[in-house]
N, CA, C and O atoms as CSV, one atom per row, in Angstrom:
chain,resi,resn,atom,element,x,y,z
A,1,UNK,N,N,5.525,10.153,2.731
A,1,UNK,CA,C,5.491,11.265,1.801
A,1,UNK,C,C,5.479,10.716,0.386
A,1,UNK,O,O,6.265,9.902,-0.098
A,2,UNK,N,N,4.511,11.273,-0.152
A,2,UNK,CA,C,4.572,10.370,-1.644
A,2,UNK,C,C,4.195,11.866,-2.763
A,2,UNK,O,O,3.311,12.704,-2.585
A,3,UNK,N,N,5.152,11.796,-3.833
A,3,UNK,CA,C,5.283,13.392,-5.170
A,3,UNK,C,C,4.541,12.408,-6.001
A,3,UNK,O,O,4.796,11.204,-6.004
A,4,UNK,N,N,3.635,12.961,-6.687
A,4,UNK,CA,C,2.921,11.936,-7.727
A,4,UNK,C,C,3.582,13.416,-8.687
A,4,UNK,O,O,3.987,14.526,-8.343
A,5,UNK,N,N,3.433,12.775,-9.897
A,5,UNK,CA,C,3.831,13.538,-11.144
A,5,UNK,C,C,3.132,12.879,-12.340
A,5,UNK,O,O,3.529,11.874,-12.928
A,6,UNK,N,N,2.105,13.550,-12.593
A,6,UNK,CA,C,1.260,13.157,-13.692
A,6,UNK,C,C,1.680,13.291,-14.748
A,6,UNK,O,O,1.113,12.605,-15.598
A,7,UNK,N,N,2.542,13.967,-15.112
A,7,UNK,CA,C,2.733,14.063,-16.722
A,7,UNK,C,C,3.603,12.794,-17.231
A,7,UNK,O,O,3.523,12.140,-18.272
A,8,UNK,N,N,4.565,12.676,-15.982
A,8,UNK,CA,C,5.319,11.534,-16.492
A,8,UNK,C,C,4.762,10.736,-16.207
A,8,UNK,O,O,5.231,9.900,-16.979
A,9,UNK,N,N,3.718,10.000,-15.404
A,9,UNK,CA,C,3.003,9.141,-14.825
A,9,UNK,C,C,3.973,8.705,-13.603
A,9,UNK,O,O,3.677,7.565,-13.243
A,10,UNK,N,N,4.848,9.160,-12.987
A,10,UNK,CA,C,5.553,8.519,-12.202
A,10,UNK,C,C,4.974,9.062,-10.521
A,10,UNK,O,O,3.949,9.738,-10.438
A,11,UNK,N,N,5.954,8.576,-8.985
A,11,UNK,CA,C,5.425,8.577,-8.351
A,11,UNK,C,C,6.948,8.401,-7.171
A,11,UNK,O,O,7.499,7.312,-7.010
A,12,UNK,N,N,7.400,9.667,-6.477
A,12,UNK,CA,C,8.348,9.044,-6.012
A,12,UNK,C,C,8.043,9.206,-4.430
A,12,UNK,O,O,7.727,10.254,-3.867
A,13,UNK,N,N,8.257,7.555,-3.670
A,13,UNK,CA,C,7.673,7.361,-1.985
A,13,UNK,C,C,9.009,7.637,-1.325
A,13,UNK,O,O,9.994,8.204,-1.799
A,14,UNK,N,N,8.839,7.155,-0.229
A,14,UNK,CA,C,9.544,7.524,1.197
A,14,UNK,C,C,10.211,6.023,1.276
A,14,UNK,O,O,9.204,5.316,1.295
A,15,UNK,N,N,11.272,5.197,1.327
A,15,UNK,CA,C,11.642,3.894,1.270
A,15,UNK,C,C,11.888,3.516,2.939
A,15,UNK,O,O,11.777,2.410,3.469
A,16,UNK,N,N,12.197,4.605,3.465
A,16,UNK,CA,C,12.994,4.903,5.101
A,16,UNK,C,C,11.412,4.425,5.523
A,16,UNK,O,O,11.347,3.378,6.166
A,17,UNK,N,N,10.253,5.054,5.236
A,17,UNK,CA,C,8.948,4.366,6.293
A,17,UNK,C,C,8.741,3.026,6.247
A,17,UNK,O,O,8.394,2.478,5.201
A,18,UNK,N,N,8.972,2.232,7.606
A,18,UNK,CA,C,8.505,1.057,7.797
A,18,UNK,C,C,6.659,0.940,7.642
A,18,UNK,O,O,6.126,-0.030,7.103
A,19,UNK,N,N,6.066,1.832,8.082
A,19,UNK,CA,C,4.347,1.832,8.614
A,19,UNK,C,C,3.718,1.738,7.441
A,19,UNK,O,O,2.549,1.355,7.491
A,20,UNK,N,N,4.231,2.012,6.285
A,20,UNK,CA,C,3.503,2.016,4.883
A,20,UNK,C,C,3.488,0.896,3.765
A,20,UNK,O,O,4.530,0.471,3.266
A,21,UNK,N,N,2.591,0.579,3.513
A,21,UNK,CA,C,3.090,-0.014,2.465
A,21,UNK,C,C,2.309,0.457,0.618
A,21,UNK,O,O,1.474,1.360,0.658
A,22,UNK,N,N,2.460,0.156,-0.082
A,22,UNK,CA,C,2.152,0.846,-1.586
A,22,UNK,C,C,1.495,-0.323,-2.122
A,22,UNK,O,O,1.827,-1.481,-1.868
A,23,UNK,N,N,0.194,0.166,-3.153
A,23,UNK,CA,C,-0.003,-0.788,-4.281
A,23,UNK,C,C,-0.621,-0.119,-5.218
A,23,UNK,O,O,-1.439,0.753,-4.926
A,24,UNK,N,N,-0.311,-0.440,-6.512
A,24,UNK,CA,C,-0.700,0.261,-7.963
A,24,UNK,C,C,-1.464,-0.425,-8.048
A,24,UNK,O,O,-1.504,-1.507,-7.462
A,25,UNK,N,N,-2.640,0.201,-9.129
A,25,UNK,CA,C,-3.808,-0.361,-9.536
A,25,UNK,C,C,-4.641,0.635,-11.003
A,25,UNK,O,O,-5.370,1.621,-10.900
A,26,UNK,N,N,-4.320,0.129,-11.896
A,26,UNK,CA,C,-5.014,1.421,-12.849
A,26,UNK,C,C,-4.036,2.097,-12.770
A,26,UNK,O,O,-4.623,3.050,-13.283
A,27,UNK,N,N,-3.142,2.455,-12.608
A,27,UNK,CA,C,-1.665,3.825,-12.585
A,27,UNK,C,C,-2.088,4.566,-11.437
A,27,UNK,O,O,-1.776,5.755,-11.492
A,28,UNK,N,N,-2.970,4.057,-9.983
A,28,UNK,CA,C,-2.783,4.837,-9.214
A,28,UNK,C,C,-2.360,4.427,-8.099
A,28,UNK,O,O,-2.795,3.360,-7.665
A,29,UNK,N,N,-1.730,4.924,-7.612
A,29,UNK,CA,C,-0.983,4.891,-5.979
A,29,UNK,C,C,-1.748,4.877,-4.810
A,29,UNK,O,O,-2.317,5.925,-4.505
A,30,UNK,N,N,-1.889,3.762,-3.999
A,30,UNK,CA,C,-2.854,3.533,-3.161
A,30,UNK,C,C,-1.551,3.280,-1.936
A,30,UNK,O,O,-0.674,2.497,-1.572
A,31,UNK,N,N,-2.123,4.432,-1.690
A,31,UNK,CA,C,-0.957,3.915,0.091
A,31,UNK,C,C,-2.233,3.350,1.293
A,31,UNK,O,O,-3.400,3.574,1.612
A,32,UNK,N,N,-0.773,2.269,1.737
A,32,UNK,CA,C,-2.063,1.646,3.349
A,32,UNK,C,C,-1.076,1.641,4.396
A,32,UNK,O,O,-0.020,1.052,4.168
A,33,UNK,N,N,-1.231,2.141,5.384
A,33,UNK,CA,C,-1.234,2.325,6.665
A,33,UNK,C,C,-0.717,0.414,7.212
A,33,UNK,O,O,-1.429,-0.552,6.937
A,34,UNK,N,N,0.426,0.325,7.872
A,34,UNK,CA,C,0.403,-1.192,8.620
A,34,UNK,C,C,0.046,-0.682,9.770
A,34,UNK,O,O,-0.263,0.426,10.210
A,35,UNK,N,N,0.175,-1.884,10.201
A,35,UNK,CA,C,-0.406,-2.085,11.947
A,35,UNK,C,C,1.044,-2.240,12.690
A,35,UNK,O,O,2.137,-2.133,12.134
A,36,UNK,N,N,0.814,-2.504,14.011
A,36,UNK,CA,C,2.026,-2.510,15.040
A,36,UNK,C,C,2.089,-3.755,14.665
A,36,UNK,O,O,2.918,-4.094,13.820
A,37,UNK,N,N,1.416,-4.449,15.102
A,37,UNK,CA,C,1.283,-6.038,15.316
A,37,UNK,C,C,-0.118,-6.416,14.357
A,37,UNK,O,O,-1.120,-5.708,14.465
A,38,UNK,N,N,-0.087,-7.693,13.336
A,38,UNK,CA,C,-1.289,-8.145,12.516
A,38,UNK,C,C,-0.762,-8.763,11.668
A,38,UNK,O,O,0.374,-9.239,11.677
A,39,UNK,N,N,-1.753,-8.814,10.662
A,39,UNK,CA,C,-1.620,-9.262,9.126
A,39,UNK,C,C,-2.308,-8.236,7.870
A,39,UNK,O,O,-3.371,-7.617,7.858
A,40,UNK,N,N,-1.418,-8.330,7.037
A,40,UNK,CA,C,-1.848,-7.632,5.766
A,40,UNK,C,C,-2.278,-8.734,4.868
A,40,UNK,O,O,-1.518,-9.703,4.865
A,41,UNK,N,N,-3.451,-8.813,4.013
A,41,UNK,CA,C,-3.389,-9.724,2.977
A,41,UNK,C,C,-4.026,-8.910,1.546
A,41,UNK,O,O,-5.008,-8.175,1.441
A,42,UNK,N,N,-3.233,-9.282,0.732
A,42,UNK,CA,C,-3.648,-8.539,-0.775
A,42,UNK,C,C,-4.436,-9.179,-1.661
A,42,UNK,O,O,-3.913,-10.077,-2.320
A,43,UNK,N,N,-5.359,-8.972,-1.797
A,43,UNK,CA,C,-5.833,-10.350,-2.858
A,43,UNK,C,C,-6.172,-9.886,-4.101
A,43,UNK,O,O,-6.940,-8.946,-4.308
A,44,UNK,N,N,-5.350,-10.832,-5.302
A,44,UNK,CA,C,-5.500,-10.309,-6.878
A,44,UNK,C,C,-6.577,-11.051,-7.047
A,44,UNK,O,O,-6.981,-12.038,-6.431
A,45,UNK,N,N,-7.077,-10.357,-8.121
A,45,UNK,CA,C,-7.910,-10.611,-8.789
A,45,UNK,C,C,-7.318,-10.487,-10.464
A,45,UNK,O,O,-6.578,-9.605,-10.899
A,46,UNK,N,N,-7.918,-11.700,-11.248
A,46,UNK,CA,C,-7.534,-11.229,-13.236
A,46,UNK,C,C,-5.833,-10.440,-12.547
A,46,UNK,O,O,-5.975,-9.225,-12.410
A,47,UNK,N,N,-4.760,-10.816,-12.246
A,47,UNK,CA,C,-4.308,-10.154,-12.083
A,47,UNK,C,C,-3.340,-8.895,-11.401
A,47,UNK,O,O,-2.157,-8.561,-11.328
A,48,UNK,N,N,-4.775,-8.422,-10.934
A,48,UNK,CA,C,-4.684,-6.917,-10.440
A,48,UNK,C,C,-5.072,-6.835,-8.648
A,48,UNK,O,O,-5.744,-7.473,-7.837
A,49,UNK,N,N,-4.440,-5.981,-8.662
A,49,UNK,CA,C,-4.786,-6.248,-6.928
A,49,UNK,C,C,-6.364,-5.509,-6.395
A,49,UNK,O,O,-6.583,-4.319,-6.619
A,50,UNK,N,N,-7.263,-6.296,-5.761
A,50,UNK,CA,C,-8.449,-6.089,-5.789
A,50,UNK,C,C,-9.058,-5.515,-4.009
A,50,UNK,O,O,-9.967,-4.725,-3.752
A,51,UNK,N,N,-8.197,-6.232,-3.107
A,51,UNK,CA,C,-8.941,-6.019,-2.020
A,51,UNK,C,C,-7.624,-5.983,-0.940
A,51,UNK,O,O,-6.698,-6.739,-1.234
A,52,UNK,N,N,-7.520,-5.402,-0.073
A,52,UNK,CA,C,-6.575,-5.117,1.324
A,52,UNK,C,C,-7.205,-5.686,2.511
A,52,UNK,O,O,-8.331,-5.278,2.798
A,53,UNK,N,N,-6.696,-6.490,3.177
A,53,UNK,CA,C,-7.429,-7.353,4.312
A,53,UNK,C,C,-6.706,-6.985,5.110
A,53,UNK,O,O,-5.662,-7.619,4.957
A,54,UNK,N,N,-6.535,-5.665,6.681
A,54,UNK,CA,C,-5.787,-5.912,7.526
A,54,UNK,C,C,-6.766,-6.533,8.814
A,54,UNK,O,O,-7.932,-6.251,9.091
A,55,UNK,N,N,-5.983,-7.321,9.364
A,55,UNK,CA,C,-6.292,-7.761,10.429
A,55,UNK,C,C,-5.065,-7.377,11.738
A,55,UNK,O,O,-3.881,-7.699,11.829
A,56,UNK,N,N,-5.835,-6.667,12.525
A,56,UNK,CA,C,-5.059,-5.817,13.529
A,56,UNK,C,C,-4.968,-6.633,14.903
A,56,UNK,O,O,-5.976,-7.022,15.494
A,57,UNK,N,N,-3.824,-6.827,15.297
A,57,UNK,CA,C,-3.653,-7.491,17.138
A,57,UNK,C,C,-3.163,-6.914,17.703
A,57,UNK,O,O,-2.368,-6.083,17.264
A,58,UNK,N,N,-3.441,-7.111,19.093
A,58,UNK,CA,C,-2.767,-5.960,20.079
A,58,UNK,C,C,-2.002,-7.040,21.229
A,58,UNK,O,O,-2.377,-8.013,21.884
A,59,UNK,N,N,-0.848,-6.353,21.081
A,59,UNK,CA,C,0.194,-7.559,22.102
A,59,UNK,C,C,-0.075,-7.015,23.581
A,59,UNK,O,O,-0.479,-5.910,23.942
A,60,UNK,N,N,0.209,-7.928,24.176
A,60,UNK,CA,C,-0.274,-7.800,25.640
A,60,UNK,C,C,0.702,-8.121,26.592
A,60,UNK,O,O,0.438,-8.058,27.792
């Protein structure tokens, strides 16, 4: 669950969800979805965070 509030520019999330994770970019709130089992990778750029790499596995 995420309240965005534009006037103040603020943004208040859910801390209790494990499955989510957050990244700002430009003042906006980009929510991503984790996996059960994988890898997340973030890659900055100048900076700023540019690209979301999940790579998803399935345990067996």
């Amino acid at each position: 669950m995420v309240n965005l509030n534009t006037e103040k520019i603020t943004a208040k999330i859910e801390l209790m969800n494990n499955k989510k994770m957050y990244a700002v970019k430009d003042g906006e709130l980009i929510e991503h979805a984790l996996p059960d089992y994988g890898e997340v990778v973030v890659t900055i750029i100048s900076g700023k965070a540019a690209f979301i790499d999940t790579k998803i596995k399935r345990k067996i």
